[in-house]
TIMAR-720013 format. One line per 4 residues: number of its first residue (from 1); for each residue y, x, z of C-alpha. Coordinates in pm, 1 decimal, padded with zeros to 6 digits. Example, Ala and Ser with C-alpha at 12.3 -4.5 7.8 and 13.67 -1.06 7.14 Angstrom:
<mipas>
1 = -00450.0 01230.0 00780.0  -00106.0 01367.0 00714.0
</mipas>
This chain:
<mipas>
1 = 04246.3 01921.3 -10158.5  04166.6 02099.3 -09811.2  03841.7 01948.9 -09677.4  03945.0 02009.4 -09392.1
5 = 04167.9 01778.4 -09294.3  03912.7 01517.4 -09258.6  03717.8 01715.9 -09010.5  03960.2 01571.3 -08738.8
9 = 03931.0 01195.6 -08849.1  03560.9 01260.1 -08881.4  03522.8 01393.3 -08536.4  03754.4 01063.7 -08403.1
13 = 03504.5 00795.8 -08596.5  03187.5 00987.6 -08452.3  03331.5 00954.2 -08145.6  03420.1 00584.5 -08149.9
17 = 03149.5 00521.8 -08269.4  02919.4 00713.3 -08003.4  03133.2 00539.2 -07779.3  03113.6 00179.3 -07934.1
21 = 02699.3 00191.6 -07909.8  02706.4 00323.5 -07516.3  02585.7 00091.4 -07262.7  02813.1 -00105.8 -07115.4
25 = 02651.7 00025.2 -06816.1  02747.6 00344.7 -06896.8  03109.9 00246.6 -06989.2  03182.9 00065.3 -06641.0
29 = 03051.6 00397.8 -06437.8  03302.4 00595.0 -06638.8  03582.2 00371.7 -06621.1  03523.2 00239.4 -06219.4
33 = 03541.1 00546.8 -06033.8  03452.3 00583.5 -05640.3  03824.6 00758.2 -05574.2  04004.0 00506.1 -05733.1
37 = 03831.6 00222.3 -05602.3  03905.0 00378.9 -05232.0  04272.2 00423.1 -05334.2  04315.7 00075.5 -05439.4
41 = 04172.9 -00078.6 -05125.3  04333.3 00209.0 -04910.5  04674.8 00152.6 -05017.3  04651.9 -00246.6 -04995.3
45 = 04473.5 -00207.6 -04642.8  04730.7 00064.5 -04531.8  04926.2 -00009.0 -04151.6  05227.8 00018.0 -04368.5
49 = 05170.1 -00330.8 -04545.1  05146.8 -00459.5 -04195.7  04888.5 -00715.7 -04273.0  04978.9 -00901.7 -04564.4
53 = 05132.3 -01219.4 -04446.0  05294.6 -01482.8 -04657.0  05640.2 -01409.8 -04652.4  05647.7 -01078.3 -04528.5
57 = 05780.1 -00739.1 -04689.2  05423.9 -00579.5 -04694.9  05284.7 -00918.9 -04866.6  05600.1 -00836.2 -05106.7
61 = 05459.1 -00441.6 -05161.3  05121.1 -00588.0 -05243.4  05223.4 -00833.4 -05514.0  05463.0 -00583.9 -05702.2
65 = 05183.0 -00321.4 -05701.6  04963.2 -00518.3 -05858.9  05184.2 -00703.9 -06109.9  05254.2 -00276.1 -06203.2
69 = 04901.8 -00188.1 -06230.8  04874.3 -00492.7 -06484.4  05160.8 -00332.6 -06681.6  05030.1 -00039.1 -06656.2
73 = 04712.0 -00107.0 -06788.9  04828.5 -00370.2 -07085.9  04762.9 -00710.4 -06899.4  05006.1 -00915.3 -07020.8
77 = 05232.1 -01143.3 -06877.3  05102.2 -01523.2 -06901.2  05335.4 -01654.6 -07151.3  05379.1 -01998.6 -06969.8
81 = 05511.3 -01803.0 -06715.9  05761.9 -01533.7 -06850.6  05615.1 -01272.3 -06586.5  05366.8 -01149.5 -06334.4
85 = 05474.7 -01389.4 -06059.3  05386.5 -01759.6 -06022.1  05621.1 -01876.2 -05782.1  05414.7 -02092.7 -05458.1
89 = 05665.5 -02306.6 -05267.5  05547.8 -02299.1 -04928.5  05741.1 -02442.3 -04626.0  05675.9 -02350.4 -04232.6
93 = 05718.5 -02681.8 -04048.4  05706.2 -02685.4 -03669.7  05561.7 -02991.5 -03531.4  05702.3 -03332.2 -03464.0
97 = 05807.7 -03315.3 -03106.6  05853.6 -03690.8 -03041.4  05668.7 -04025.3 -03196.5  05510.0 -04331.7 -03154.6
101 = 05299.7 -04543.4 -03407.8  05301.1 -04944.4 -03362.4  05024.6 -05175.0 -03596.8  05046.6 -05520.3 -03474.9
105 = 04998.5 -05544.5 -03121.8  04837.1 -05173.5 -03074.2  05048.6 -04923.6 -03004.2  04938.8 -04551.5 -03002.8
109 = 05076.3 -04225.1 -02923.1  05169.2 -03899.9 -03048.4  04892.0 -03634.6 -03018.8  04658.8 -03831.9 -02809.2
113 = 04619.7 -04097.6 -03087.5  04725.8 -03964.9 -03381.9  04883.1 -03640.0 -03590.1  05098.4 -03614.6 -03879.1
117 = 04967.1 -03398.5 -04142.9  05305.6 -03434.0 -04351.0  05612.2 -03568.7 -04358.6  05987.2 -03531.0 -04197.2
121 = 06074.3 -03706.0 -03946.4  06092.6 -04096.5 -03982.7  06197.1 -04452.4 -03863.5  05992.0 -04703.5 -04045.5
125 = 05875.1 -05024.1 -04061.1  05651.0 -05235.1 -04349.4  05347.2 -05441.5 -04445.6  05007.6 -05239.8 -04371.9
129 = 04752.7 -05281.9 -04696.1  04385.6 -05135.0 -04623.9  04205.0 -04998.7 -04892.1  03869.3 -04830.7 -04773.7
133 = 03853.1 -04493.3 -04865.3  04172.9 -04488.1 -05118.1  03927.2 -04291.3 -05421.7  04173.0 -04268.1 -05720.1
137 = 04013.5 -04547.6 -05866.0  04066.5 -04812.0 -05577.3  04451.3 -04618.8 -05526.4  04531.8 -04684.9 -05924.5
141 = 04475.8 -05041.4 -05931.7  04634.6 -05115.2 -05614.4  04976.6 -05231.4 -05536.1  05102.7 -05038.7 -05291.6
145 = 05503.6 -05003.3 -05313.8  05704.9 -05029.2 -04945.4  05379.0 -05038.8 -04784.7  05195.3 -04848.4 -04508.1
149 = 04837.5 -04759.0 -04670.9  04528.9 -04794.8 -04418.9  04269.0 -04566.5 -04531.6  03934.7 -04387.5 -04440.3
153 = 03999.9 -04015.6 -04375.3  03776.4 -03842.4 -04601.2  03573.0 -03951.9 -04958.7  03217.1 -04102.8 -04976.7
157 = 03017.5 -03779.5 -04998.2  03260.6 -03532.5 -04863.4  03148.9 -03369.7 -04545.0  03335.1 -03079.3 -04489.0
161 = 03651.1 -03027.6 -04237.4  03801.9 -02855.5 -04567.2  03692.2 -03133.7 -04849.7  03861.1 -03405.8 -04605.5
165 = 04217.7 -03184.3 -04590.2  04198.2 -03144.4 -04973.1  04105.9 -03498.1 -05069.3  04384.1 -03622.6 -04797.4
169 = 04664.0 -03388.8 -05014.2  04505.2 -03546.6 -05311.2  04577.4 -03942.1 -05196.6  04894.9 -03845.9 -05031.4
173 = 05031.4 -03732.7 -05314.5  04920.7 -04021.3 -05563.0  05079.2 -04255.9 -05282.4  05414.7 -04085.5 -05284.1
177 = 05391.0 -04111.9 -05640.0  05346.2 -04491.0 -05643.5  05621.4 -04524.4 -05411.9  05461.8 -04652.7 -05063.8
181 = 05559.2 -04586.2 -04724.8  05338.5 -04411.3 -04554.1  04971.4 -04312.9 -04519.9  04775.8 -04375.9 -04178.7
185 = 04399.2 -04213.6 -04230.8  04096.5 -04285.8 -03970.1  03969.0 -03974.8 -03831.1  03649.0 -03926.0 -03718.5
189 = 03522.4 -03647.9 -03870.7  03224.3 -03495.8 -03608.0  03292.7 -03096.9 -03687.5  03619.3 -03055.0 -03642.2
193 = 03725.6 -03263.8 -03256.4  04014.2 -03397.2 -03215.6  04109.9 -03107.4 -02950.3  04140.0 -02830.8 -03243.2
197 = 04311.4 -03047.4 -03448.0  04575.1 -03097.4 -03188.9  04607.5 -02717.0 -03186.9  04610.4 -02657.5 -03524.1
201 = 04842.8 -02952.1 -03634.0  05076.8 -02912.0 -03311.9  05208.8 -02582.6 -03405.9  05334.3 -02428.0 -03667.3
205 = 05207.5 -02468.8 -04002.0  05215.5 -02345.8 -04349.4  05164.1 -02598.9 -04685.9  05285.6 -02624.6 -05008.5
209 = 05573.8 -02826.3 -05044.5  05528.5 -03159.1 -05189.8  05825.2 -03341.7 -05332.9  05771.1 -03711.5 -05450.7
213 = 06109.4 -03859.8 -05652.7  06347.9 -03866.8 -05391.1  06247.5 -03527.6 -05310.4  06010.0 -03593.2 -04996.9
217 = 05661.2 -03657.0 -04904.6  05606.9 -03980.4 -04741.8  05458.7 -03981.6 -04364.3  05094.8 -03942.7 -04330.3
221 = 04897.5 -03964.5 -04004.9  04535.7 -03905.0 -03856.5  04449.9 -04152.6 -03622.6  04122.9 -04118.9 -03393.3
225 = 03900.4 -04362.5 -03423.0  03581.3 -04170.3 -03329.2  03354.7 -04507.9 -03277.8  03499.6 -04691.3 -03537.4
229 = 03679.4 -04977.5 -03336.5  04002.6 -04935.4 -03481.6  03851.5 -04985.0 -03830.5  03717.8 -05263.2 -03692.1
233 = 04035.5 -05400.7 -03568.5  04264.1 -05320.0 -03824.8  04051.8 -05378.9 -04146.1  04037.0 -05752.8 -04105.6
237 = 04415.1 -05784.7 -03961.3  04508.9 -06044.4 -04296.6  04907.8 -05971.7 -04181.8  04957.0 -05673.5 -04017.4
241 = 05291.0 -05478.4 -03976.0  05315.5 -05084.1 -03903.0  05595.5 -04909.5 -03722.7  05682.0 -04545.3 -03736.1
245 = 05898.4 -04293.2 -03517.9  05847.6 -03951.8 -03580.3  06139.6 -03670.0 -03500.1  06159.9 -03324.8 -03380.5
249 = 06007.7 -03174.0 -03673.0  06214.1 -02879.2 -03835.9  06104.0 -02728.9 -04203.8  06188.2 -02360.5 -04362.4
253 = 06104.0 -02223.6 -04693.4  05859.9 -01949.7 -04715.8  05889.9 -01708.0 -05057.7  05517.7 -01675.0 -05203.7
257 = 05381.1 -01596.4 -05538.1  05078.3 -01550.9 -05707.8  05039.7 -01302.1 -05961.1  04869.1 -01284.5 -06304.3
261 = 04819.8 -01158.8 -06611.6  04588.5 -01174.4 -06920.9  04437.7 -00972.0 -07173.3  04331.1 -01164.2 -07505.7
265 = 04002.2 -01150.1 -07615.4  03884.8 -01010.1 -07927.4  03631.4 -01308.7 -08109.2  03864.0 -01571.0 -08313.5
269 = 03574.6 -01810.6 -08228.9  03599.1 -01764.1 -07844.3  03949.3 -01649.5 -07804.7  04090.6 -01962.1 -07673.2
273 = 03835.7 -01998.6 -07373.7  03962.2 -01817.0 -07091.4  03761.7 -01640.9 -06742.1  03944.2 -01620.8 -06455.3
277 = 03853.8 -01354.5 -06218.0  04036.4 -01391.4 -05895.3  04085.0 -01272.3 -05525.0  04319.1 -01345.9 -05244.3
281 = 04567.0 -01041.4 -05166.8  04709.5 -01268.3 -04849.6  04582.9 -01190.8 -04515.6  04657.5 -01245.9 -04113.7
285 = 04968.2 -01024.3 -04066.7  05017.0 -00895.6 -03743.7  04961.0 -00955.6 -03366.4  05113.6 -00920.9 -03064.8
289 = 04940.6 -00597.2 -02785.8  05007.3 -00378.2 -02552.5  05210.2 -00046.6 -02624.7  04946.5 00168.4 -02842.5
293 = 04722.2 -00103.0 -02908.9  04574.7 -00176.9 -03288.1  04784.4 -00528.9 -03350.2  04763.4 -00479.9 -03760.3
297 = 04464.6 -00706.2 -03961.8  04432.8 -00467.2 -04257.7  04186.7 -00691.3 -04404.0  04006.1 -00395.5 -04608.5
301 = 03690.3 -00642.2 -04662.6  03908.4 -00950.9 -04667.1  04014.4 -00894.1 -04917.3  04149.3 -00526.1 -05029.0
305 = 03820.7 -00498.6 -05176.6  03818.7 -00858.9 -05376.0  04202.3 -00717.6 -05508.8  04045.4 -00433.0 -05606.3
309 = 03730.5 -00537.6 -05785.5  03982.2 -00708.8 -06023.0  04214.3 -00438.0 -06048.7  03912.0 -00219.7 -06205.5
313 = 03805.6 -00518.4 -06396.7  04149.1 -00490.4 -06547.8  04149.4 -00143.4 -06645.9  03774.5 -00169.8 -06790.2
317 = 03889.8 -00469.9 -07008.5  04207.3 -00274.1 -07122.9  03986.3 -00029.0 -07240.9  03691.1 -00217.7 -07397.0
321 = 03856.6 -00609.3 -07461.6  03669.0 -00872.9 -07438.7  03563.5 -01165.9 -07663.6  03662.0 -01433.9 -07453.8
325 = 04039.4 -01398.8 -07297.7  04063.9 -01294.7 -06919.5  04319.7 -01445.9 -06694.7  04336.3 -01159.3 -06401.7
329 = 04475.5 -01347.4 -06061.2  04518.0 -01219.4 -05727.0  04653.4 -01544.1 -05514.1  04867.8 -01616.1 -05224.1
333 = 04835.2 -01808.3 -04894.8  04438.3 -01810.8 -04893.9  04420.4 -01771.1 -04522.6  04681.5 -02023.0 -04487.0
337 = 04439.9 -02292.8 -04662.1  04401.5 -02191.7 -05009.9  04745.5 -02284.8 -05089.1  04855.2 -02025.5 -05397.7
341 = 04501.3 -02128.2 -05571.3  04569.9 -02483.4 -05524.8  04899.0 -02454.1 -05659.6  04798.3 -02239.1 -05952.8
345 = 04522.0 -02540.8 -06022.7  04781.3 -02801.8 -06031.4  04993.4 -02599.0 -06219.1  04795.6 -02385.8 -06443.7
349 = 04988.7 -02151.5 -06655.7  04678.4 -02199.4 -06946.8  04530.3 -02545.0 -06962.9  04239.4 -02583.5 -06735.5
353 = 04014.2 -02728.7 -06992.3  04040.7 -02352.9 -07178.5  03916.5 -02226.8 -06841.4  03546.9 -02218.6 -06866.2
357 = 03476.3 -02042.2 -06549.9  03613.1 -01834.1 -06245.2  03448.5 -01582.9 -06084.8  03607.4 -01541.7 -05710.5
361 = 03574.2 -01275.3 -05501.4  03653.5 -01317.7 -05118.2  03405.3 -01213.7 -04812.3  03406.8 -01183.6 -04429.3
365 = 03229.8 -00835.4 -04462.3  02901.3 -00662.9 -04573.7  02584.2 -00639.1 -04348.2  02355.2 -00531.6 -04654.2
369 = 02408.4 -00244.1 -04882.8  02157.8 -00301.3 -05149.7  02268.0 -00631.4 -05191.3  02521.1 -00867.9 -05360.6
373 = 02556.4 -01269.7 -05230.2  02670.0 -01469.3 -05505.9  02795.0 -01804.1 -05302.0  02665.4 -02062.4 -05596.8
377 = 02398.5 -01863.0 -05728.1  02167.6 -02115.1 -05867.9  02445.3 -02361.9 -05953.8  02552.3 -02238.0 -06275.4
381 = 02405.2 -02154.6 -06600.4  02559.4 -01780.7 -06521.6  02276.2 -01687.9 -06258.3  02094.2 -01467.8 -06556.0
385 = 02413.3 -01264.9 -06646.6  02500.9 -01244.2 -06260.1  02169.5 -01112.3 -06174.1  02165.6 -00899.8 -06417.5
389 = 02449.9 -00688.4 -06377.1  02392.0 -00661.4 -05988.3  02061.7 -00521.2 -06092.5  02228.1 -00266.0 -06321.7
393 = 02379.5 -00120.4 -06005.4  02054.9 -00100.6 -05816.0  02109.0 -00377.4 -05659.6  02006.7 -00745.9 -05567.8
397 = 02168.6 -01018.1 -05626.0  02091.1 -01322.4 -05352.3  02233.6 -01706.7 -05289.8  02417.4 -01801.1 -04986.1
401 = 02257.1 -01731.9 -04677.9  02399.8 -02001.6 -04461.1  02460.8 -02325.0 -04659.4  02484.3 -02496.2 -04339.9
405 = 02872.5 -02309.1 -04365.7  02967.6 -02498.8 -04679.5  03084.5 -02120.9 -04803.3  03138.9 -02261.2 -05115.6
409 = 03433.0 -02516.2 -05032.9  03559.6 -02303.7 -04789.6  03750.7 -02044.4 -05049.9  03957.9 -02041.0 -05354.6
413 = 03671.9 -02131.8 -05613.6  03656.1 -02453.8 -05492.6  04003.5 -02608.2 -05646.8  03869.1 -02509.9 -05922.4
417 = 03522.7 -02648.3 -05874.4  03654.2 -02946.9 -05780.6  03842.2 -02985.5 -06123.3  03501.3 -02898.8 -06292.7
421 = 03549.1 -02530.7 -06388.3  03217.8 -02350.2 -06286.9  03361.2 -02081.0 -05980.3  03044.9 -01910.9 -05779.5
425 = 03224.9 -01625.5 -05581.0  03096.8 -01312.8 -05596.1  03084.9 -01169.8 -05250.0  02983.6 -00797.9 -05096.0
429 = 02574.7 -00812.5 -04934.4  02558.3 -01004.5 -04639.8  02212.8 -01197.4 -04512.3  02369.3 -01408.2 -04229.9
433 = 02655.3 -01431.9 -04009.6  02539.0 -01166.0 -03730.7  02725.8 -00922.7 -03541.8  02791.7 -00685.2 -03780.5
437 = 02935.3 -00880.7 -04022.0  03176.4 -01094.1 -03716.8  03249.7 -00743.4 -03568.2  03519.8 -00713.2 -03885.7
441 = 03610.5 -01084.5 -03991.8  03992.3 -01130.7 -03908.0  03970.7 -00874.5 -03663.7  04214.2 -00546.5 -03676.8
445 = 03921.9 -00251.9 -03673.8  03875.9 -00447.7 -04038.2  04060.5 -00104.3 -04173.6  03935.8 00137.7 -04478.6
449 = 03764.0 00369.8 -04213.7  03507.6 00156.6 -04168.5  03399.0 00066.5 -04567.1  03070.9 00238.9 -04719.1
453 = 03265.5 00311.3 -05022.8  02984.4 00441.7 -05225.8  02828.1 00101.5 -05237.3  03158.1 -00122.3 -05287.7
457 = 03184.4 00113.7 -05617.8  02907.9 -00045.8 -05746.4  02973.1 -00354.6 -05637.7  03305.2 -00339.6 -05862.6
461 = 03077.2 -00208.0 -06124.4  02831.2 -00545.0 -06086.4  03127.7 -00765.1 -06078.1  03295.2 -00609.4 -06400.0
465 = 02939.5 -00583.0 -06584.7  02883.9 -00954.8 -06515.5  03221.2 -01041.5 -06708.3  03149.6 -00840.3 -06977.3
469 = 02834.9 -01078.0 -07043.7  03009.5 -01413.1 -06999.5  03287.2 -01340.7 -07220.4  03030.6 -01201.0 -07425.0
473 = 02809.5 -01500.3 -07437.0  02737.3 -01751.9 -07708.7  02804.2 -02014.0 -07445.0  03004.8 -02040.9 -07131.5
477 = 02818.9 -02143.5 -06855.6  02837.2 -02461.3 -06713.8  02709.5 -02676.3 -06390.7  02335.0 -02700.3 -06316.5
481 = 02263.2 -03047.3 -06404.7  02292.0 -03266.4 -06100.4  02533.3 -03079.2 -05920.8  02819.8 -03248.0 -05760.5
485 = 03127.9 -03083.4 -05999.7  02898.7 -03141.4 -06281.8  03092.7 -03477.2 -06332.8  03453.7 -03363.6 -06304.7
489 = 03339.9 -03109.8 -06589.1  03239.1 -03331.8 -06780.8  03559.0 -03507.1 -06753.6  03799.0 -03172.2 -06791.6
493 = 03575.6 -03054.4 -07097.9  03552.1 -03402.1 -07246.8  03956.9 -03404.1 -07291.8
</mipas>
C-alpha cells in the first residue's frame, strides 16, 4: 500500500484541527476583514440606492443584496417562510381632511381637539363605555361590542412618546378584535405637545395595515385633555352617547419586506433556542435642494454599518456554526416607527418563546473610537460575554449615556423586549449626544467618506465575538431581576 496517500488526509486533519483549537479571536480577524466591511457599508450607503426608503427601488436593491449574500454564504431560508422575504404590509394614508367628534353635549373638533391615529373615514354613532387605562386585563373582561371605548392614552408605568404609540396599536387592535366601535384615548402626554402631534398625524403617514374581520380597523382618536377636565367630565357621564364624522382620508399600499435567514446550530441540546441578530436596512430616502445640492441620506452610520455587522456575522457563522441556531434579520420601516420589527414580532417565522435573545444593532453615529455603548448593558445576564468581546478588540464596552432618551424603547429591540426576549442593542462608541455625533444623524453628509473604518472593523469583530459566546453558553441570558420585561419573560418562557 503507498503510504503516501495518507500524507494528504493527514495534512487536512492537522489542519482542522490547528484550526478547531484557534481563538475565536483569531478566527473573527481572519474571517471580518477591513475591505469587506467598507464594501458592504459602501455599496448599501452608495447615492445610487438613493436613500433607502420604504417602497422605493434602492430600498428594493438593498433587500435582494442581502437575501444573496445569505445564499451565498449558506443562511438558509426560514422554513415558515419559503424565502428570504417576510412580506410587511404597510399603507401611506393621507390625513382625514374633514371631522367632528360629539360625546353628549361636548362637541370637539378636528385637529384642535383631537387626531385620528387610525381608521377610514367614518359616520358613527353608539353608547360610550370608559374603562381607565384599557390594560389587557380590564379590555378582556369587558363588554365592549357596538361601543365607543373611553380610555387613558398610555399604560400605568409607560412614559415614553414611543411606549404610548405602541401600547395604543396594542388596545386598538384587541378592540377591533372584540368588535367595538371605536376607540377615543385622553392625551396628555407632557413630551410630545399637542403642536407636533398635529404635524406628525396631519400628514402623511406610514403604518402597518391592520385588518380586523370585516377587513378594517375601527376609528381611534387622541383627544387633548392636558388638565384632565375632560376625564373628569366624561368618566362619570352614567349614559353617554359618542358621534363620529371623519372623511377625506385616502389609503395606498406600500411593498415592504423584511429579510431573513438562519443557520442551525450545531449542539442537539441547544439547537432549538434561537439568537436573533438584527439591524434596520430602511432609512430617510431623499430630499428636495437646489440644483447641485447633496439631497441623498445615505445613512452609512444609520444603519449601513448595523446591515453590515450582521452580514459578517453571517459569513463567520457559515464558517464556524454555532451551538445555538441564529436567525440573521435586517428589517424594514425602522425610521417609519419600527414597523417591519413589529410585524416580524407579531408574526414570528420561529416561535418567540425559542428566541432567547436579540442583539440589535442601530446608532445615530460614533463620537468615541475606543469604545462600544451597549444600550441595556447592565440589564441582562449577557453583560460578561458583551464586555468581553468588546475588550477582545481593544476596546470598552459602556451603558447608555443618556437614559434620560429612553434609547432603549426608542429602536427595534424593544418589540421584542416588550414580549420578554432579552434585546440590549449593540451600538458604535458614543458618550453623549454632542455635536459630533448630531452633525451625521439623519443628515445627508451621513455618507461612507466620513466613517473611521479601521475601528467599525472591530466593532463587527466585538459584535460577532459576543455571539459566539451566547450561543456558546450553558445558559441564555435572561432579564436582571427587577427589570420591567422581566415579567413578560417570564410569561413567554413559562409557555
Amino acid at each position: 500500500m503507498n503510504k503516501n496517500i495518507f500524507l494528504p488526509l493527514a495534512l487536512f486533519f492537522t489542519a482542522s484541527f490547528a484550526s478547531a483549537q484557534q481563538e475565536p479571536v483569531e478566527l473573527i480577524k481572519e474571517t471580518i476583514t477591513e475591505p469587506q466591511v467598507e464594501f458592504h457599508i459602501r455599496f448599501l450607503a452608495s447615492d445610487e440606492l438613493q436613500g433607502r426608503d420604504v417602497g422605493s427601488p434602492g430600498i428594493q436593491i438593498a433587500a435582494r443584496y442581502i437575501a444573496d449574500y445569505f445564499i451565498s454564504h449558506n443562511v438558509r431560508p426560514l422554513e415558515s417562510l419559503g424565502s428570504y422575504f417576510q412580506e410587511v404590509p404597510l399603507e401611506k394614508t393621507t390625513a382625514h381632511q374633514d371631522g367632528t367628534l360629539r360625546l353628549g353635549k361636548h362637541e370637539y373638533t378636528l385637529a384642535n381637539d383631537f387626531l385620528p391615529l387610525a381608521g377610514e373615514n367614518a359616520q358613527l354613532s353608539g353608547p360610550v363605555v370608559y374603562l381607565n387605562y384599557g390594560t389587557e386585563e380590564e379590555l378582556e373582561k369587558a363588554k365592549v361590542e357596538g361601543k365607543i371605548v373611553l380610555l387613558k392614552a398610555g399604560l400605568p408605568g409607560e412614559d415614553s412618546p414611543q411606549a404610548w404609540f405602541s401600547a395604543a396599536r396594542q388596545k386598538r387592535q384587541l378592540l377591533t378584535e372584540k368588535g367595538a366601535k371605536a376607540l377615543i384615548e385622553l392625551y396628555n402626554h407632557p413630551q410630545l405637545e399637542w403642536s407636533r402631534l398635529q404635524r406628525y398625524l396631519g400628514g402623511e403617514e406610514m403604518g402597518l395595515a391592520e385588518r380586523g374581520a370585516e377587513g378594517t380597523t375601527i376609528p381611534h382618536l387622541w383627544l387633548l385633555d392636558v388638565d384632565n377636565q375632560k376625564l373628569e367630565q366624561l368618566s362619570k357621564s352614567k349614559k353617554l352617547n359618542g358621534q363620529i364624522e371623519l372623511s377625506g382620508k385616502e389609503v395606498s399600499s406600500i411593498p415592504a419586506h423584511n429579510v431573513l435567514g438562519f443557520i442551525e446550530g450545531t449542539n442537539p441540546e441547544l439547537k432549538d433556542e434561537y439568537l436573533l441578530l438584527a439591524a434596520h436596512f430602511d432609512h430617510e430616502g431623499t430630499t428636495s435642494g437646489a440644483a447641485g445640492a447633496d439631497t441623498i441620506y445615505n445613512g452609512a452610520r444609520d444603519n449601513a454599518v448595523g446591515v453590515a455587522a450582521v452580514l459578517m456575522a453571517a459569513k463567520y457563522f457559515n464558517l464556524y456554526p454555532p451551538e445555538r441556531s441564529i436567525i440573521f434579520a435586517a428589517w424594514t420601516a425602522e425610521e417609519k416607527g419600527l414597523l417591519g420589527s413589529a410585524w416580524y414580532a407579531q408574526h414570528p417565522a420561529v416561535p418567540l418563546e425559542q428566541t432567547v435573545f436579540n442583539l440589535n444593532i442601530d446608532g445615530a453615529g460614533y463620537n468615541d473610537t475606543t469604545k462600544v455603548t451597549i444600550i441595556g448593558l447592565g440589564r441582562t445576564t449577557a453583560d460578561e460575554a458583551l464586555k468581553t468581546a468588546v475588550n477582545a478588540f481593544g476596546l470598552e464596552a459602556i451603558p447608555d449615556p443618556v437614559p434620560q432618551q429612553n434609547l432603549f424603547d426608542r429602536s427595534d429591540n424593544v418589540n421584542f423586549a416588550r414580549k420578554g426576549i432579552p434585546a440590549p442593542t449593540f451600538s458604535p462608541g458614543f458618550t453623549a449626544f454632542d455635536a459630533e455625533v448630531l452633525k451625521y444623524y439623519h443628515q445627508v453628509i451621513d455618507n461612507p467618506e466620513t466613517l473611521d473604518f479601521d475601528y467599525l472593523t472591530n466593532y463587527c469583530r466585538a459584535y460577532t465575538l459576543a455571539v459566539q459566546k451566547i450561543a456558546a453558553a450553558a445558559e441564555a441570558p435572561y432579564w436582571i431581576e427587577g427589570d420591567k420585561y422581566e415579567e413578560a419573560a417570564e410569561i413567554l418562557y413559562s409557555e
